[in-house]
Legacy VTK file of the C-alpha trace (Angstrom):
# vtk DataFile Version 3.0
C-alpha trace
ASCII
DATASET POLYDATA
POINTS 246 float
80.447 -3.427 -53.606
83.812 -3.075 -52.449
82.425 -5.191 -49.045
81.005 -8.232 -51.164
84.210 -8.161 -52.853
85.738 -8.745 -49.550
83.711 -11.263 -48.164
84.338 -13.507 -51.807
87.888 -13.052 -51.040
87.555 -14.396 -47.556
85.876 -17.411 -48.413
88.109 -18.196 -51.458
90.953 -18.185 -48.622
89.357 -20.391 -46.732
90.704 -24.020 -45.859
89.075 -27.079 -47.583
85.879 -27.444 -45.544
84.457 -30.532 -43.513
82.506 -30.924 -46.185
84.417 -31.249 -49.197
86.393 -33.934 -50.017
89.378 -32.474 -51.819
91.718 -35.082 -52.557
95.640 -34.679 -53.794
96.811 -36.241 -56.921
99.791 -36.260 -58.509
100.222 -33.025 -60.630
101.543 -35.657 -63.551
98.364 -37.250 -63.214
98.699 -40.969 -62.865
97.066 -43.500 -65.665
94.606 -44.853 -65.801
93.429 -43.795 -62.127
93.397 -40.135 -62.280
94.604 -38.422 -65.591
93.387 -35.331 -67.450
95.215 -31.442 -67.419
92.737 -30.992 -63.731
92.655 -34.795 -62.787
89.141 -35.034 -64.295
89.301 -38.604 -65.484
90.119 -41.935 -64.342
89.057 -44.817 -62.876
89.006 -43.221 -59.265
87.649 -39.817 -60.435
84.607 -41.967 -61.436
84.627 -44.206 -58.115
84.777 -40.533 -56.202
82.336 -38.649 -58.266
79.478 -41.812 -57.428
80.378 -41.521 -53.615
80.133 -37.662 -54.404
76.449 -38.375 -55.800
75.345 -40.765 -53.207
76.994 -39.265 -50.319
75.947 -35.563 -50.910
79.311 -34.512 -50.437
81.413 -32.159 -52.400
84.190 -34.340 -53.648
87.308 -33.721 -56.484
91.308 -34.108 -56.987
93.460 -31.397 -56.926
97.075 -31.947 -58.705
99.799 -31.102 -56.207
103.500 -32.173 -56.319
104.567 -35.163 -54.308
106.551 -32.960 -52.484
104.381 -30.416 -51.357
101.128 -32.555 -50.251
102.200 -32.882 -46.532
102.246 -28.952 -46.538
98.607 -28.900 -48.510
97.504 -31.087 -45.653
98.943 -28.978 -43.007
97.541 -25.633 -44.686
93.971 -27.255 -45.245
94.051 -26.821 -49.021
93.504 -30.915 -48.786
91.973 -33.146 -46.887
92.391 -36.926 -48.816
94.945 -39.084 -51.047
94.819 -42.290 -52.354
98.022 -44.178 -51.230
98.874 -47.264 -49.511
98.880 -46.255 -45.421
103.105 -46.675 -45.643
103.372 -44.071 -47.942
100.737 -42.473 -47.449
101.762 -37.729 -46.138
101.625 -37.436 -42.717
100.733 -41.070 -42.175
100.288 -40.711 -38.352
97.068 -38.226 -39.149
96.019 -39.863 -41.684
92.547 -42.230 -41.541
92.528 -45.188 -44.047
89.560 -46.115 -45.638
89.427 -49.549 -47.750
91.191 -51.206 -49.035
89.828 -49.627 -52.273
91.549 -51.497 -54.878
94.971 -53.431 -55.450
97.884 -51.968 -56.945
99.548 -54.726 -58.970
102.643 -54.546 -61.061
103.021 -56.869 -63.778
105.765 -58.192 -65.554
105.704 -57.868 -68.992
107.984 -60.213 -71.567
108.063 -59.827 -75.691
106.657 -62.873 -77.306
108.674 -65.976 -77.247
109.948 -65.197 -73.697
107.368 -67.070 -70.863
109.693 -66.843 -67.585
108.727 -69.247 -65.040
109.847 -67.674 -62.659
112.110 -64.059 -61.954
114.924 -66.685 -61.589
114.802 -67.331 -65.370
114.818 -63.687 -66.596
117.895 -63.092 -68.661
118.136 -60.432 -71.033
117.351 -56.782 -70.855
114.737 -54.656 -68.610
112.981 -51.643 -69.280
112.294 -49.934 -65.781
110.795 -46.357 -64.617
114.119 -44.396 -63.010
113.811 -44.005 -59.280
111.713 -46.818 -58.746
112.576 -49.368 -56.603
111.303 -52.717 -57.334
111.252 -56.342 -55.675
114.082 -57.910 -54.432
113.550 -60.916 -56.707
114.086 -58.542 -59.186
116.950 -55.986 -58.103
118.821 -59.593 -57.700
118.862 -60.026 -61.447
119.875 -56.569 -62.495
123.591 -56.183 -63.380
124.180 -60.091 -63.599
121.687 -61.539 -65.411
119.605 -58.264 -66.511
120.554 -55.205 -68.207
118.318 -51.931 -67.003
116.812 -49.532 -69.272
115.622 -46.513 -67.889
112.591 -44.488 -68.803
111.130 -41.167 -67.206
107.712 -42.082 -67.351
105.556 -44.920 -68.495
104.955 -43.803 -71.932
108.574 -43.785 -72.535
109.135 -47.173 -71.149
106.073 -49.072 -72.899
107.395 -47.092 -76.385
110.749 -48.523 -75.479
109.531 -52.276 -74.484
107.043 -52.266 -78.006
110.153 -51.143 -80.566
111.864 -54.236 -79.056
114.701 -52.045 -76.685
114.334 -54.723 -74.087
112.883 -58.291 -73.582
110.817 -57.091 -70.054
109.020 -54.608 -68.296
107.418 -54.184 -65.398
104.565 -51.709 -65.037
101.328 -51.610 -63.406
99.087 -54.081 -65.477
96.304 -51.787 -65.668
98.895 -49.139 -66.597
99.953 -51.058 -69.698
96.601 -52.387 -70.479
95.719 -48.594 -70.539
97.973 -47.133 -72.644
97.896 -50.729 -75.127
94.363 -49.531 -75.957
95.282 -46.270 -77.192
98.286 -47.468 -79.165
95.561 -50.596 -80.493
98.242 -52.998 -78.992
96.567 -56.176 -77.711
98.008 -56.295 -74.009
97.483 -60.214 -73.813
100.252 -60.552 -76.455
103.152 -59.446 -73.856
101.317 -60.658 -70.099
102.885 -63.236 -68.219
102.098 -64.344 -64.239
105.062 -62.877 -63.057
103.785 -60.688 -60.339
106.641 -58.234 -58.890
105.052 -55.850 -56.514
101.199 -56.004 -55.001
99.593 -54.031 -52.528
96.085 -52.694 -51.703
95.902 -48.896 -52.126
93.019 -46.774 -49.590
91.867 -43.640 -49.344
93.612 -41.854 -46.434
91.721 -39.205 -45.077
92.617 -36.704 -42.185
91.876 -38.165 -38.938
90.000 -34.461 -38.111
87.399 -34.753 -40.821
85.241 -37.039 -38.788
81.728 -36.759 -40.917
84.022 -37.491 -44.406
85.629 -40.778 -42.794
82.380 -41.724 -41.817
80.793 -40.908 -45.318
83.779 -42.760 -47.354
83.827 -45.823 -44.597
80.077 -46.567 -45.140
80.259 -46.030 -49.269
82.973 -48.451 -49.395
81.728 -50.914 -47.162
79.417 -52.174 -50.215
81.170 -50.564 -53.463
83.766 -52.523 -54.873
85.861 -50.883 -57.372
85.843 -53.011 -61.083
88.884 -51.521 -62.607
88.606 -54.469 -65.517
85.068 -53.414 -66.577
85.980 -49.873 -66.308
88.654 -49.719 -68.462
87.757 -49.945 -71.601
85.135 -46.666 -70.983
87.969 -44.646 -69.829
88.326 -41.313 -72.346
91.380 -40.472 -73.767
94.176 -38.503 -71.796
93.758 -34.562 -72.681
97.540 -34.947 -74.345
98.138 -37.316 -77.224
99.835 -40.090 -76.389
102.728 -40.895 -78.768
104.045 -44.673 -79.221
105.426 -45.724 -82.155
105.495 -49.759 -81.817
107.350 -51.519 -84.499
105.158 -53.209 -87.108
LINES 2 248
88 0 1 2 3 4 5 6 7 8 9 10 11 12 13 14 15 16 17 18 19 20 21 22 23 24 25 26 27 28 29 30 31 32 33 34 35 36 37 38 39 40 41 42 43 44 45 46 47 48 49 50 51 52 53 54 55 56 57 58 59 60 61 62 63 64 65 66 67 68 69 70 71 72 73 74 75 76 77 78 79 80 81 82 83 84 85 86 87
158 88 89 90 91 92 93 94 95 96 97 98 99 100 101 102 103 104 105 106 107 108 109 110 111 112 113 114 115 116 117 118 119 120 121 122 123 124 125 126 127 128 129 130 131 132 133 134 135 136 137 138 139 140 141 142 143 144 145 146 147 148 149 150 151 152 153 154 155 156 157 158 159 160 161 162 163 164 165 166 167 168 169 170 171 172 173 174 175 176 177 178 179 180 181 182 183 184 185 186 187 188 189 190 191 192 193 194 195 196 197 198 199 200 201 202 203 204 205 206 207 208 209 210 211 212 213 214 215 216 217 218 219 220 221 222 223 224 225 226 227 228 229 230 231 232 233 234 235 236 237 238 239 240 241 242 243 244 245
């Protein structure tokens, strides 16, 4: 007994095999692309979960702090993230696959207010803290824009809906996200005003040859629909509470 024991607890030890497709996700989770208390949902937990299905490969997200994924990768308790190649841990090991979708932030202006252009924006912002956005943008701050700061994108989207500020920039299918749960039409607030855009790929050890070939030839004739898969998504495990004014 006691040797079976032993063996289970070697192979529990063991680094994330060639095999298995373990990929890092933020531990906050990240709406609407991975979400759920173990990063069970989500618009690339389904995309993963068919390449899992048709690729015969073990495949899933593990939450791990932004801060600590280079080390997951370097201990072999990951293998995969889904970032843009700049940004991307370790970015010299890493193997990008894709592009697998576009990462597009939006803004967003309460009705009345159609911008042309970021030149016209007057007003107030609501912004997440930390982030750094477009030059076009940062230009307008503290002349022609006062900046509201939110923690996280519930907080800024309960902020822009009670009226706190006039725009806010967010990732569109962020917004349109967390609209739906709130029963907010979206449309209402969109304008064209893209500030930020820029393709996002799965980046996948450069050593885990078989899994970059696997994820390479999946992709190569999936595209990724995030506008038709939307509106499926569940509902995050943790109620989401906005409060828009009426």
């Amino acid at each position: 007994m006691r040797v079976g024991l032993l063996i289970i607890v070697a192979f529990w030890c063991l680094p994330v095999s060639s095999q298995t497709l373990e990929i890092m996700g933020s531990d906050e989770g990240f709406l609407p692309f991975y979400y759920g208390d173990t990063l069970n949902k989500g618009i690339l937990v389904e995309v993963i979960n068919e390449f899992s299905l048709e690729a015969g490969i073990t495949a899933g997200f593990r939450p791990m702090p932004r801060k600590r994924q280079a080390w997951a990768l370097e201990k072999g308790q990951a293998n995969a993230v889904f970032a843009n190649p700049l940004w991307m841990p370790l970015p010299s090991r890493m193997h990008a696959v894709g592009p697998v979708l576009t990462w597009r932030d939006r803004l967003f202006a309460q009705p009345g207010r159609q911008p042309a252009s970021f030149d016209d924006l007057d007003g107030s912002i609501c912004l997440r803290k930390w982030f750094v956005y477009s030059d076009q943008l940062e230009r307008r701050i503290g002349t022609n824009l006062a900046r509201h700061d939110s923690y996280n994108a519930q907080q800024m989207l309960g902020m822009f809906l009670n009226k706190r500020c006039d725009y806010a920039v967010m990732n569109e299918m962020e917004f349109r996200f967390l609209a739906k749960l709130v029963e907010v039409d979206p449309n209402f607030y969109s304008t064209e005003l893209i500030d930020a855009e820029w393709p996002v790929y799965l980046g996948i050890l450069k050593t885990e040859a078989a899994l970059i070939e696997a994820a390479e030839a999946f992709f190569a004739t999936h595209t990724v629909d995030a506008e038709a898969m939307l509106p499926k998504l569940p509902p995050p495990d943790r109620h989401i509470s906005i409060q828009p004014d009426k």
